[in-house]
Backbone as numpy.savetxt, mean C-alpha at the origin, in Angstrom:
# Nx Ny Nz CAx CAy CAz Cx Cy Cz
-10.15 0.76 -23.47 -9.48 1.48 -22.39 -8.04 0.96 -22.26
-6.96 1.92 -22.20 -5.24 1.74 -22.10 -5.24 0.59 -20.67
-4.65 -0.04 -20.46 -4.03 -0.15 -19.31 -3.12 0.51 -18.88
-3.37 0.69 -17.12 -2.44 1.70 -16.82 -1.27 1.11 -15.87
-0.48 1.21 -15.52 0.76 0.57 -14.93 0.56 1.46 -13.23
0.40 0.17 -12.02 0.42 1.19 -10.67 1.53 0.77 -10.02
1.97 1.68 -9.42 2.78 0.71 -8.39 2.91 1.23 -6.62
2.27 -0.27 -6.03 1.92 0.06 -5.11 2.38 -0.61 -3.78
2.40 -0.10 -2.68 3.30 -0.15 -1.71 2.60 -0.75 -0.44
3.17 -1.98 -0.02 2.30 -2.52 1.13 3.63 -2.25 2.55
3.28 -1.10 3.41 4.20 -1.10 4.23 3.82 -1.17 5.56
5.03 -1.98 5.48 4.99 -3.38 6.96 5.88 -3.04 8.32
5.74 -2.84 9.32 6.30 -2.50 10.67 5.96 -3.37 11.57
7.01 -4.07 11.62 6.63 -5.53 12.69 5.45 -6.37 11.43
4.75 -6.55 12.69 3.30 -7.42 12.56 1.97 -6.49 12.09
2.17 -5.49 11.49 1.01 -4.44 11.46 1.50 -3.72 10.23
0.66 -3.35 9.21 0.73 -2.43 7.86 -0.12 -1.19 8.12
0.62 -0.45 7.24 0.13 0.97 7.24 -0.38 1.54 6.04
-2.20 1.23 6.18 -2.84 1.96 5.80 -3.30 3.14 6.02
-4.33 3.62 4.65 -4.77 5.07 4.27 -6.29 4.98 3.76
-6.91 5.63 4.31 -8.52 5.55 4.32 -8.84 6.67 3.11
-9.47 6.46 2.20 -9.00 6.97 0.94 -10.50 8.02 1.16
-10.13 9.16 0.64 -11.41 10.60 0.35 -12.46 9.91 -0.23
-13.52 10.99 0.20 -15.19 10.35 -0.10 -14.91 11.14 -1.77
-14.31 11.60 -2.36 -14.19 11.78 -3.49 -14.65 11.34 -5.04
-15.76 11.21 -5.17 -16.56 10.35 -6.03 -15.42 9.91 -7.54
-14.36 10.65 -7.66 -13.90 11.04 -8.99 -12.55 9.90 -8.46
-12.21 9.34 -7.65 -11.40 8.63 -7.16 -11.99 6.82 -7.61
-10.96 5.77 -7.30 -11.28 4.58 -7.28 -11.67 3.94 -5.99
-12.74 3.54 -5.87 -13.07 2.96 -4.29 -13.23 4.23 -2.91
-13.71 5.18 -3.11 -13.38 6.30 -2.36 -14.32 5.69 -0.93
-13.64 6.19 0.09 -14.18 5.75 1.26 -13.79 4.37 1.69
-13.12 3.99 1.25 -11.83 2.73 1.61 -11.08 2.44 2.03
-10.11 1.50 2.79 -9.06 1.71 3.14 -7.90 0.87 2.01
-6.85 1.66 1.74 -6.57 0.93 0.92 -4.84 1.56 0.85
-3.95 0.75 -0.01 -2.53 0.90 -0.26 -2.24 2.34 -0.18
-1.15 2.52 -0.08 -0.36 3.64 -1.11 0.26 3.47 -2.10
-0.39 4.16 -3.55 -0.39 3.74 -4.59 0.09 4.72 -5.81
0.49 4.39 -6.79 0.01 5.76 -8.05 0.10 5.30 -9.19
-0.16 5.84 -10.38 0.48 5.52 -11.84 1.88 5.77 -11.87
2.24 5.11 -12.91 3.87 4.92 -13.26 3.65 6.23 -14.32
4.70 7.11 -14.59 4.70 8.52 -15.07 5.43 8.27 -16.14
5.45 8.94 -17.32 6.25 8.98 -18.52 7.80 8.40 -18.12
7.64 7.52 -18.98 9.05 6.98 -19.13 9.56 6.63 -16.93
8.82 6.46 -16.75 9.26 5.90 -15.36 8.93 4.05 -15.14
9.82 3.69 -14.38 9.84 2.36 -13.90 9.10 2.19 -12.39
8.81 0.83 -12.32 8.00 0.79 -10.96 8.58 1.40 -9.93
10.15 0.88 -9.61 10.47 1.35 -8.31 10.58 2.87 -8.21
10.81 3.53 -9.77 11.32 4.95 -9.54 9.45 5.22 -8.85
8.45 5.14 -9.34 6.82 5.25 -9.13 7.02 5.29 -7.51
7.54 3.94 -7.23 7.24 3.42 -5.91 7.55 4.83 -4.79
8.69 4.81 -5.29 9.87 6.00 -4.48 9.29 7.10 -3.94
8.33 7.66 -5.69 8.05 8.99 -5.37 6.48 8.46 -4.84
5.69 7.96 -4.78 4.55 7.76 -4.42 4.55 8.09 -2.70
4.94 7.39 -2.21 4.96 7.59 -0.65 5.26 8.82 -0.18
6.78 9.44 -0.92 6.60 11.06 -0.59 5.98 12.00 -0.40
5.09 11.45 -2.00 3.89 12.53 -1.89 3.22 12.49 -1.22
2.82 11.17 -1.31 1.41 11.16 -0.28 1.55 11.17 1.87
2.63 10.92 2.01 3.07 10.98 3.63 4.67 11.25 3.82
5.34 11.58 2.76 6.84 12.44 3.43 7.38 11.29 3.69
7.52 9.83 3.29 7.86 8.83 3.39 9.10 8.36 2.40
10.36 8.45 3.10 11.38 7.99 1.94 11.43 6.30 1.61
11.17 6.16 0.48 11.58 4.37 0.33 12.77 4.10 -0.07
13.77 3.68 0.36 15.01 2.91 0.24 14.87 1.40 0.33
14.12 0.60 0.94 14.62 -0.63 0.79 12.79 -1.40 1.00
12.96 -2.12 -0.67 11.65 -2.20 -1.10 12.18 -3.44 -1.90
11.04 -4.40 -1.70 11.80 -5.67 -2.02 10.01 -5.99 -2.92
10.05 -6.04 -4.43 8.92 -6.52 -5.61 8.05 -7.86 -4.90
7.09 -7.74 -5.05 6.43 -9.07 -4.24 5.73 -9.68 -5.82
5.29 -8.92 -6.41 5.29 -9.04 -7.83 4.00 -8.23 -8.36
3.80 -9.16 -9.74 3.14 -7.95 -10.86 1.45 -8.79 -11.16
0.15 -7.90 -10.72 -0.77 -8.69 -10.58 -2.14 -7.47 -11.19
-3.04 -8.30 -11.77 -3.63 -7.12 -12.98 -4.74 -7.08 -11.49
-5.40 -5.34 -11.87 -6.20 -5.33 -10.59 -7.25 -4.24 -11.53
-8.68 -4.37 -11.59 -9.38 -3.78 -12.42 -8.70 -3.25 -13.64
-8.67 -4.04 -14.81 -7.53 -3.81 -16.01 -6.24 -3.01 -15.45
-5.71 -2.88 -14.73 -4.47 -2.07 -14.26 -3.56 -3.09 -14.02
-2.09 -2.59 -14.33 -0.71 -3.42 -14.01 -0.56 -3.39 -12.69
-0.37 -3.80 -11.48 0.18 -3.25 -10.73 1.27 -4.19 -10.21
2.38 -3.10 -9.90 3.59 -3.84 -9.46 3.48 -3.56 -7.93
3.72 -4.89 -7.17 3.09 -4.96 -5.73 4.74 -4.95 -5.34
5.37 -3.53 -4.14 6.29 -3.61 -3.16 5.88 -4.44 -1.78
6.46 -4.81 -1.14 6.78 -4.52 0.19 7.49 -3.78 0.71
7.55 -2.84 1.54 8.33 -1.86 2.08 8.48 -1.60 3.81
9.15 -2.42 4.14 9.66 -2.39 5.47 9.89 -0.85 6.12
9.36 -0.75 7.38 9.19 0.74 7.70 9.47 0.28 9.52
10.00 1.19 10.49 10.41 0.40 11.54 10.13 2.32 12.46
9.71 3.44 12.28 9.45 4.10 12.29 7.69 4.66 13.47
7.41 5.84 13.49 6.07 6.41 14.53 5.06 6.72 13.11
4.00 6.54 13.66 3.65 7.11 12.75 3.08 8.56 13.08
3.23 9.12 13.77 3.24 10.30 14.00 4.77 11.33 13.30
5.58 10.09 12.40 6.47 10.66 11.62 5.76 11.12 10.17
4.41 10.81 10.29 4.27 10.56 8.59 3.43 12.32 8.50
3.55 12.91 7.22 2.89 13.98 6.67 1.62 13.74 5.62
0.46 13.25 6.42 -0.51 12.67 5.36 -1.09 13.91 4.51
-0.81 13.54 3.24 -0.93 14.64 2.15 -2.67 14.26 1.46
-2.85 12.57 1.37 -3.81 11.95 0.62 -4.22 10.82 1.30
-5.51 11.03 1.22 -6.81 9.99 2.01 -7.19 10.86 3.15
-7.85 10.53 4.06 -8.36 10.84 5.05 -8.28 10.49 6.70
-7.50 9.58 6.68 -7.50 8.81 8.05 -6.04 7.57 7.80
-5.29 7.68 8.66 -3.80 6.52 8.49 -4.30 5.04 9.42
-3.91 4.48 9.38 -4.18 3.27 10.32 -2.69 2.15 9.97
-2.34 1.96 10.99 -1.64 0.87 11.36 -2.09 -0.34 12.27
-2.24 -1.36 10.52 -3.24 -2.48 11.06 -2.64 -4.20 11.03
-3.26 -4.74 11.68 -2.50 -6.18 11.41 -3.66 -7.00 10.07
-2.66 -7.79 10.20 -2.64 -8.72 8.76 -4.14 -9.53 9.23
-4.56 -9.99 10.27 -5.68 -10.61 10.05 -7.27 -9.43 10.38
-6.71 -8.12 11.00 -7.86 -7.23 10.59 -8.00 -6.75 9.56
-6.99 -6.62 8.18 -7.20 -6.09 7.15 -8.09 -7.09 6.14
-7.65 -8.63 6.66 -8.20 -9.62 5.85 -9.90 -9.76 6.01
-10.35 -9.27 7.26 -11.19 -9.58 7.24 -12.11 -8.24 6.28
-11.70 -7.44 6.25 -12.27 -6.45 4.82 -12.89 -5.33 5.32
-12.78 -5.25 6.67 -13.33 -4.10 7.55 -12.69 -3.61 8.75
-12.29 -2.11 8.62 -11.53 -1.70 9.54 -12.28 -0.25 10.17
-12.07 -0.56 11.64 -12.65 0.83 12.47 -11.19 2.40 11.80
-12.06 2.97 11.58 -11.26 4.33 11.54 -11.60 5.10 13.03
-10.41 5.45 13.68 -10.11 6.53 14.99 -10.98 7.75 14.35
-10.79 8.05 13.41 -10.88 9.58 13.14 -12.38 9.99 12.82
-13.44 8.80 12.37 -14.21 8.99 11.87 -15.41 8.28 13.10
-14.75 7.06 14.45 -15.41 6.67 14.54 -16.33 5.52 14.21
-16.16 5.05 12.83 -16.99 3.95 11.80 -16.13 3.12 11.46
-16.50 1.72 10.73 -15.67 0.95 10.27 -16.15 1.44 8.91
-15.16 1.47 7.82 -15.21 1.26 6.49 -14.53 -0.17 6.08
-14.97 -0.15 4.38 -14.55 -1.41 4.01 -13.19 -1.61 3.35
-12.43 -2.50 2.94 -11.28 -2.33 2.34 -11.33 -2.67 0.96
-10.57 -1.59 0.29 -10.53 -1.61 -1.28 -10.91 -3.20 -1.95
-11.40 -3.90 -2.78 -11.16 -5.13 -3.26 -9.95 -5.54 -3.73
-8.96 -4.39 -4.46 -7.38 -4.19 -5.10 -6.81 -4.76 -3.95
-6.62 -3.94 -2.50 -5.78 -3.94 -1.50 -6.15 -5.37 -1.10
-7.11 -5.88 -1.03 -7.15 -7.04 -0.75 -6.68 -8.44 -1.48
-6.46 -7.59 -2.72 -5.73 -8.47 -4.00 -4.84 -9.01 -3.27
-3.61 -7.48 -3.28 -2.54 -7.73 -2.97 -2.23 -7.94 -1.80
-3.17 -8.21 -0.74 -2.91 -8.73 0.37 -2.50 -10.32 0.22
-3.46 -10.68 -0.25 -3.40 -12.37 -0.85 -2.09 -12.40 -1.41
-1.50 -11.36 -2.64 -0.35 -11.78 -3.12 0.83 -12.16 -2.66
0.85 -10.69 -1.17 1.41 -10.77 -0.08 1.65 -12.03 0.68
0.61 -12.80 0.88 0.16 -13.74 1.52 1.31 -15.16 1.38
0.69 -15.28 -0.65 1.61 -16.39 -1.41 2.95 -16.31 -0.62
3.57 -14.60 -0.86 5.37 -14.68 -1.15 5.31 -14.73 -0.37
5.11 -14.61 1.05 5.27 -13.60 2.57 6.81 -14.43 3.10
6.29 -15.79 3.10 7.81 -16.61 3.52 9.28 -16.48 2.80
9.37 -16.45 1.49 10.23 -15.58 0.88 10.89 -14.34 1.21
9.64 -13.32 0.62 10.37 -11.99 0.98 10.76 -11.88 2.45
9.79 -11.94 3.64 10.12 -11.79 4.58 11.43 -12.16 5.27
12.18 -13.48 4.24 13.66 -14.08 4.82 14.52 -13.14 4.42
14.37 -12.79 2.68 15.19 -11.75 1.80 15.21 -10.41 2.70
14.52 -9.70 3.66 14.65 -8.41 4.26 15.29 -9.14 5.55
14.64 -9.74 6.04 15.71 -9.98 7.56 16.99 -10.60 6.69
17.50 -11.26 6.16 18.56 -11.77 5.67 18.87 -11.69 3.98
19.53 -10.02 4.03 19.67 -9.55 2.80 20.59 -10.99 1.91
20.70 -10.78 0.40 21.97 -11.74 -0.36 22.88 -10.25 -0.43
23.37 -9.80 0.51 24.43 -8.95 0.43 25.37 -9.39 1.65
């Protein structure tokens, strides 16, 4: 099996990330999950160009300022892990894909189970998203200085 290149977007508002509760869709990865916003990297495309268009599609979400947290294999897959600072409602977003949005903090996502509003139930969180939560975790003191205090 190819490896496939993802690149995926952990976006952060304040103290709380914004997840996507992914379709009961059997033909999907982890369906019934909560998990990133994500996609494959497309012919001849680079992560950030991936990154860019990924969020569009899936919630009308422009990314401009997206800082690499880095590159971490997640069920044979590449994935290049963003952070993406978002300061925004989420009643701004156009959810195109998954089933349910949630804006959650960092120690309810860790624990691997989150109540969905929409459904009523807690589901579990992707094992991937939880990857890159951890990865998150490592850089967090880093990146987090690099966005409040650009080198520009």
């Amino acid at each position: 099996m190819k490896q496939k290149e993802i690149s995926s977007a952990i976006i952060k508002h304040q103290n709380h990330f914004v997840l996507q509760l992914r379709d009961f869709d059997k033909n999907i990865d982890f369906p019934g999950h909560w998990g990133l916003f994500r996609g494959h990297l497309e012919d001849k495309e680079d992560s950030f160009t991936a990154l860019k268009r990924e969020p569009f599609e899936e919630l009308e979400f422009l990314t401009t300022n997206a800082k690499l947290i880095g590159t971490i294999t997640i069920l044979e897959n590449i994935t290049h892990l963003f952070l993406v600072p978002w300061c925004g409602e989420v009643s701004s977003f156009s959810q195109h894909e998954g089933i349910d949005l949630g804006v959650i903090t960092l120690e309810k996502v860790l624990t691997g189970h989150i109540f969905s509003p929409e459904f009523q139930k807690t589901f579990p969180v992707a094992p991937g998203c939880l990857a890159c939560f951890r990865l998150y975790l490592e850089k967090r003191k880093i990146l987090d200085h690099r966005i409040i205090n650009p080198p520009f």
